[in-house]
N, C-alpha and C positions, 0 to 999 in steps of 0.2 A: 761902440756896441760890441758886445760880447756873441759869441754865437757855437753851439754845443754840436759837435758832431763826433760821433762813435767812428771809428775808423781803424786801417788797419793797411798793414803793408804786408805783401807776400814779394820777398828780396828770394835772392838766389846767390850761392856759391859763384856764377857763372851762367853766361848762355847754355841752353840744351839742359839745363837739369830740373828742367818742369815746371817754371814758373809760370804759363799759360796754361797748360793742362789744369793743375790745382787751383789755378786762379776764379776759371771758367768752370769746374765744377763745387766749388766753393760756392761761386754765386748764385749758383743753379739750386744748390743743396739749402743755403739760407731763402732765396726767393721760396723755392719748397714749403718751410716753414711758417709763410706768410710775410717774410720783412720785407721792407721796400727797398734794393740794392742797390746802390749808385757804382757803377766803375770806375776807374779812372787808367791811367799809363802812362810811366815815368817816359821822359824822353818824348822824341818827336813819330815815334812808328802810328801810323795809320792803320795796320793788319789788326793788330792785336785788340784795338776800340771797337774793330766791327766785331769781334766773338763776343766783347762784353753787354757790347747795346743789344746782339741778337738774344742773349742771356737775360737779361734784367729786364729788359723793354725801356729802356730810358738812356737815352746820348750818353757814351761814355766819352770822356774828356783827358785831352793832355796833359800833362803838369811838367813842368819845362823848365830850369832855374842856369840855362846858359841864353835860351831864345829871349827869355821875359824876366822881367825881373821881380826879385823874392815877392813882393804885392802884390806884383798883377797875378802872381804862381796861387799865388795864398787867396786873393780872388775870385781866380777859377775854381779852384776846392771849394771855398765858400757858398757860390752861386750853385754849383753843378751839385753837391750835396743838400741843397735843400730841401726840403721833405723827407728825405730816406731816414732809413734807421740805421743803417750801417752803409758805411762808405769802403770798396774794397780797392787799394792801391796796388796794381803790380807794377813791378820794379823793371830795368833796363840793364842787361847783360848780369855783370854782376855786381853785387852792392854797393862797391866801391868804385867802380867803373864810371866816366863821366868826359867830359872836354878835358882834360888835364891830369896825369898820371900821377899828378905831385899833389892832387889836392881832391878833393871831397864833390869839384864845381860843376855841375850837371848831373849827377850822380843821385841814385837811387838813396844814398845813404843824405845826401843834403838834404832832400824834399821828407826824408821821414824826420831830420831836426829840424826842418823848420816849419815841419805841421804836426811836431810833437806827437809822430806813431809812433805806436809799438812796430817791432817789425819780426816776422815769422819767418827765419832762415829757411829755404827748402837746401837739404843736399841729397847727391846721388850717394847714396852708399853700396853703390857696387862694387864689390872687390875689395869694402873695408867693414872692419868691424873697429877696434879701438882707436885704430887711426882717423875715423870719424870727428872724433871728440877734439883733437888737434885743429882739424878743418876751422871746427866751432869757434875756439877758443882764440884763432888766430884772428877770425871775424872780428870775436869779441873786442880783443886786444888792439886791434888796429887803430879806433876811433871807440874809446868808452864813453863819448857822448850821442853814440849812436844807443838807442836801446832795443838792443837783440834781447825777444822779452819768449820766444819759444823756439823750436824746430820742426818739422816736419823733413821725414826721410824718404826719399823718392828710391826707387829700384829697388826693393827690395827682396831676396830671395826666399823669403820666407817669413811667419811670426817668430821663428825662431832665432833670425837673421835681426829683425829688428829689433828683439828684446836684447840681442847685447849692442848691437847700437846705439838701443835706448838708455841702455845701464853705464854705456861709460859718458855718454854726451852729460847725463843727469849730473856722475858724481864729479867729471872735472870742471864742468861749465855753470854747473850750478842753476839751472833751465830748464823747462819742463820740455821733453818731446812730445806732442801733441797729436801724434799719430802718421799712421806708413799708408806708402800705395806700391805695390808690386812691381813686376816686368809685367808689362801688360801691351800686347801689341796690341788691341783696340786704343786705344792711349797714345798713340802717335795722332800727330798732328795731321788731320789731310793737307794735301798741299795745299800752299798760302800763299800761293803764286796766282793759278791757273783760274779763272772764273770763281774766288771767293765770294764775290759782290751775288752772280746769280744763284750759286751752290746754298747759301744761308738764306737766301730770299723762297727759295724753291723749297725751302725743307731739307733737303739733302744732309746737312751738317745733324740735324736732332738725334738722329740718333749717337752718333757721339758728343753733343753735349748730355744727354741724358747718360749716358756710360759713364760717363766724367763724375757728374750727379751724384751717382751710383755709388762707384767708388769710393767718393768724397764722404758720405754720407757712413758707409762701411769701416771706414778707417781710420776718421780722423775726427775727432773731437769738438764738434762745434759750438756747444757749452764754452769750453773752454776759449774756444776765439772770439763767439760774443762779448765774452768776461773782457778780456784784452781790450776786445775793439772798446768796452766803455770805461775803461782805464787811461783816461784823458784828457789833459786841458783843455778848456774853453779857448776860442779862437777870439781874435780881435779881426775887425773889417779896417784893410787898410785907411787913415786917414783919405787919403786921395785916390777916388775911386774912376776906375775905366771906364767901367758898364755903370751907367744911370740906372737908379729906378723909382717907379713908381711917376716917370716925366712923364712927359707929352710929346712925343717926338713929332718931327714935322710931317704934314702928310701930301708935301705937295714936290718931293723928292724925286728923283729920274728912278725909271723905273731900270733894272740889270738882269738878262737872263741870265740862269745861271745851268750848263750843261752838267747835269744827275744821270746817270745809268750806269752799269756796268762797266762799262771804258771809264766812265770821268765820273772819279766818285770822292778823291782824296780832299777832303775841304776841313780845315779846322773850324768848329762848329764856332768859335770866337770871330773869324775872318767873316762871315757871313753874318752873326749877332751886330757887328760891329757898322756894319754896313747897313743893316734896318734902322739899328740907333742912329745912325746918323737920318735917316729919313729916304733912303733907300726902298721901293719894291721890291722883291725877289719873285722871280716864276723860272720854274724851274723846266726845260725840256730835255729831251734826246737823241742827238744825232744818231745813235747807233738805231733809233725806232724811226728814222726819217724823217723827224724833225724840224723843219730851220725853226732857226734862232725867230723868237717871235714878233711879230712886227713893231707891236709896244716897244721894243727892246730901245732902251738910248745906251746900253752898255751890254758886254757880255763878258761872262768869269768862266773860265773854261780850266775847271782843276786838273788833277793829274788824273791816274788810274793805272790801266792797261788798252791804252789802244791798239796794243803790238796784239793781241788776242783775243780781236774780235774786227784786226784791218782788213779783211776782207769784205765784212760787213760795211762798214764804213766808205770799203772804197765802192763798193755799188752802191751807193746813193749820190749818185752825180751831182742831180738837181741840187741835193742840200749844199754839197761844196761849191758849186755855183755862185747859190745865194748867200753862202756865208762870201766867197772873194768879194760879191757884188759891195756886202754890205761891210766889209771892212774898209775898199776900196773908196765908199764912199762917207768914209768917215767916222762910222762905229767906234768908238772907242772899246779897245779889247785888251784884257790882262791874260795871260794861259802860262799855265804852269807846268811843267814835265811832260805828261801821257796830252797835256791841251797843247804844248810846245811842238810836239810832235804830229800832231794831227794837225797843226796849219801849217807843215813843211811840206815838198812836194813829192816826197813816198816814205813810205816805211819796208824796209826789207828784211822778212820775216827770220825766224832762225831755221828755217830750209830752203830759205831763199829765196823763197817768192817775194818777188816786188808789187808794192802796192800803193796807188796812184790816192796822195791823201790833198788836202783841200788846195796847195800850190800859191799859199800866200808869201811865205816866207824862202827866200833861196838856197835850201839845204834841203838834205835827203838826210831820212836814218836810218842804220843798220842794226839788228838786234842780233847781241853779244849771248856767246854761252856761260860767263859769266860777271859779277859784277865790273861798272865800269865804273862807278863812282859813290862814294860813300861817306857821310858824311855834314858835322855841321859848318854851316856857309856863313860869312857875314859878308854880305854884298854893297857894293858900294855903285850908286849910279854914274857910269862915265858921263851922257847928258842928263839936261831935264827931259822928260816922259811922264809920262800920264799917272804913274802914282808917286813919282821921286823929284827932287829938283838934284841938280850935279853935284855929287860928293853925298849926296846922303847915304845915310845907312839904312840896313835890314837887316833882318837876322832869321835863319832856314834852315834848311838841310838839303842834301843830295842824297838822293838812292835810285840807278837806274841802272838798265843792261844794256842799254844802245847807244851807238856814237852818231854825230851828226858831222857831216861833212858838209862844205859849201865851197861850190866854183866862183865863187864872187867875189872880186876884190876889196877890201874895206870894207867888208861882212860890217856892220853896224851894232857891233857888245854892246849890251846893256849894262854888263855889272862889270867889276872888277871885284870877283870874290877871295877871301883869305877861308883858310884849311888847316887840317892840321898836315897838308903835302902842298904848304906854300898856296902862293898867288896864282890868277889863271883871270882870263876871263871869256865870257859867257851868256849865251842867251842875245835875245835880237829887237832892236828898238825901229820903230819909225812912227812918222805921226804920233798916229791915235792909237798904235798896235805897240805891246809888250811884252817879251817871253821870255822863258827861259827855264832850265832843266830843275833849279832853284824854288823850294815850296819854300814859301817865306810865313810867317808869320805875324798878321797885320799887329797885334797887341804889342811886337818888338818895335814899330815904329808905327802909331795911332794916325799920324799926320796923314800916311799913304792912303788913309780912307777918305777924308773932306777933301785930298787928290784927286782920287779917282771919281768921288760921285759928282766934284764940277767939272771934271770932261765931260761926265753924262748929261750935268744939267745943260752945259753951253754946246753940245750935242743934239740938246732935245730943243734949246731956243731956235737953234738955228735950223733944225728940219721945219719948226713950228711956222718958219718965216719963210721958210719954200715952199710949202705946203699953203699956205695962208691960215693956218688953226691958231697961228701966235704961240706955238709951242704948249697947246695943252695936251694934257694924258689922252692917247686912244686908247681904244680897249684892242686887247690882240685878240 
């Protein structure tokens, strides 16, 4: 089956020359219009999906072609573009950038050939005028099965500034410039660190996405990008599909909290799809709002976030760390990833130093770094079997964090043995029914780790069901 989507790719020169700004008031400027936006973002970054779903009102989604492979990537586009009228792709560092310096592979420039976009250069033209066109041209040249099909010029000092920009990119590149945005310090990114999760919940952020809007709408051509985006082949739906549809999935599946707030928010919307399809509940609570995990629960998924920036919060709610030791101790079966990794160690040590007393399941402490400590894609390999792996199996994730964990314990108990592109290491903490580690992985890179994890929840749920005398049927929480 065939299937039509309008789409487009906004690539960059490089990190830092605007390819979230433009992105983000792009989408702002077409929703404007009335069209239906879909998001999307190259690579595995979490940051950037929250400005586009705050932007469009609809999940924007990853596209990944080192984590998953080319089908399930072409998949996800598939599915996550349905209904819209334009699908907008931002890109990851810069075009050609990916897992491997020697080739195309994770790279913003694969996922535009192998979903057949156009793709919209941004460059910074600060401090150039004809040498611009050089930038372009190199693009072009690198990979002509990429198709670099416009430009857009970021920094600009002026219309005057941009018309010879424009004048030389046209005649050596042979490409249309589509329109400039200025120096504009409204136009800086607010930080994408510190409380993004409640800043765009609160409102806070609207007025710079609306400035963005603004901008976009001011200077850049959007005629001309709808034209592009419907300049496109029809997609084929891989033969062999991940995501069912239109089934029956089972409705008699263990139920999974899953921790949502501010601290613990990083979740590929697929890890959790993935997990209903199998016949999974989801309910979703908040430790940071004093929470516990809910009694229904026969699992819990505790994603990453920033617990480093709200552990204080955290650590005064006793009671909940309590009940959550009580209930892992006795059995819970629990996955936690990075910022979840961290919150069941037994403190976090802020970056002024304060210590802070977190749930004390696991024998390690963390410390937060002033700058990065880890970065990076993972493919992790299980040292034991554990609750979503059997030994030797693979994953495949990323790293991105600012703190170290140390532990006094001898024969710490690694979950993974990951490979990098800085060698081998290993990582994260196994026992039982408990699994962590610094490692966001991604379930579509190995599907198996989901009918994993949800038969610990179900033989989880038997087995309270037989202690209890219910025979293991659903409560309600």
């Amino acid at each position: 089956m065939n299937a039509g989507r309008n789409r487009i790719v906004i690539a960059g020169t490089g990190s830092g020359v605007g390819k979230t700004t433009i992105t983000i008031g792009l989408m702002g400027a077409l929703k404007r219009r009335g069209l239906t936006v879909q998001g999307f973002k190259c690579g595995p970054d979490y940051i950037d999906p929250t400005y586009h779903t705050a932007v469009t009102g609809r999940t924007s989604r990853n596209l990944d072609t080192w984590m998953l492979s080319h089908d399930t990537m072409q998949e996800i586009f598939l599915r996550g573009s349905e209904g819209a009228d334009i699908s907008v792709i931002e890109g990851v560092m810069g075009l050609y950038d990916g897992k491997n310096p020697l080739t195309n592979t994770g790279s913003t420039a694969e996922i535009a050939q192998l979903l057949d976009s156009p793709v919209i250069l941004i460059v910074n033209a600060q401090s150039m005028a004809r040498s611009a066109a050089a930038v372009v041209l190199g693009y072009q040249k690198l990979d002509e099965r990429v198709r670099i099909a416009a430009v857009i010029v970021n920094k600009c000092g002026s219309q005057g500034h941009f018309m010879i920009v424009k004048s030389a990119i046209e005649q050596e590149c042979k490409i249309p410039v589509i329109g400039w945005l200025g120096r504009d310090e409204q136009l800086e990114i607010p930080e994408r660190h510190l409380g993004l999760i409640p800043a765009i919940e609160r409102g806070e952020l609207t007025p710079f996405l609306d400035h963005a809007a603004d901008l976009v709408e001011k200077g850049i051509d959007l005629e001309a990008i709808v034209s592009l985006a419907e300049e496109v082949s029809e997609l084929c739906w891989p033969e062999k599909r991940l995501f069912t549809t239109g089934a029956s999935y089972p409705s008699d599946g263990p139920t999974i909290a899953i921790a949502r707030d501010a601290a613990f928010n990083f979740y590929y919307p697929e890890n959790l799809e993935l997990l209903e399809q199998k016949g999974a509940k989801l309910i979703c609570f908040s430790p940071l709002a004093g929470e516990q995990v809910p009694i229904a629960a026969d699992g819990l998924y505790i994603g990453g976030g920033f617990p480093e920036e709200f552990a204080a919060d955290l650590a005064s709610h006793v009671h909940i760390k309590a009940d959550l030791k009580a209930r892992i101790g006795g059995g819970l079966p629990v996955f936690a990833e990075c910022g979840g990794y961290m919150y069941l160690t037994r403190s976090i040590t802020d970056r002024a130093g304060y210590k802070h007393e977190m749930a004390g399941v696991i024998p390690a402490d963390v410390k937060m770094q002033n700058k990065l400590a880890a970065l990076g894609y993972r493919e992790a390999k299980a040292l034991s079997d554990c609750i979503l792996m059997e030994q030797e199996e693979v994953i495949r994730g990323h790293e991105f964090h600012y703190s170290t964990l140390t532990t006094d314990q001898e024969n710490y108990p690694y979950v993974y043995e990951t490979k990098g592109l800085r060698g081998a290491g290993q990582e994260g903490y196994y026992a039982k029914n408990l699994m962590a580690g610094y490692t966001h992985v991604h379930f579509a890179s190995n599907p198996k780790v989901v009918d994993r994890f949800i038969s610990h929840c179900g033989e989880y749920r038997r087995k309270r069901g037989l202690a209890d005398g219910t025979g293991g049927e659903k409560k309600e929480t």
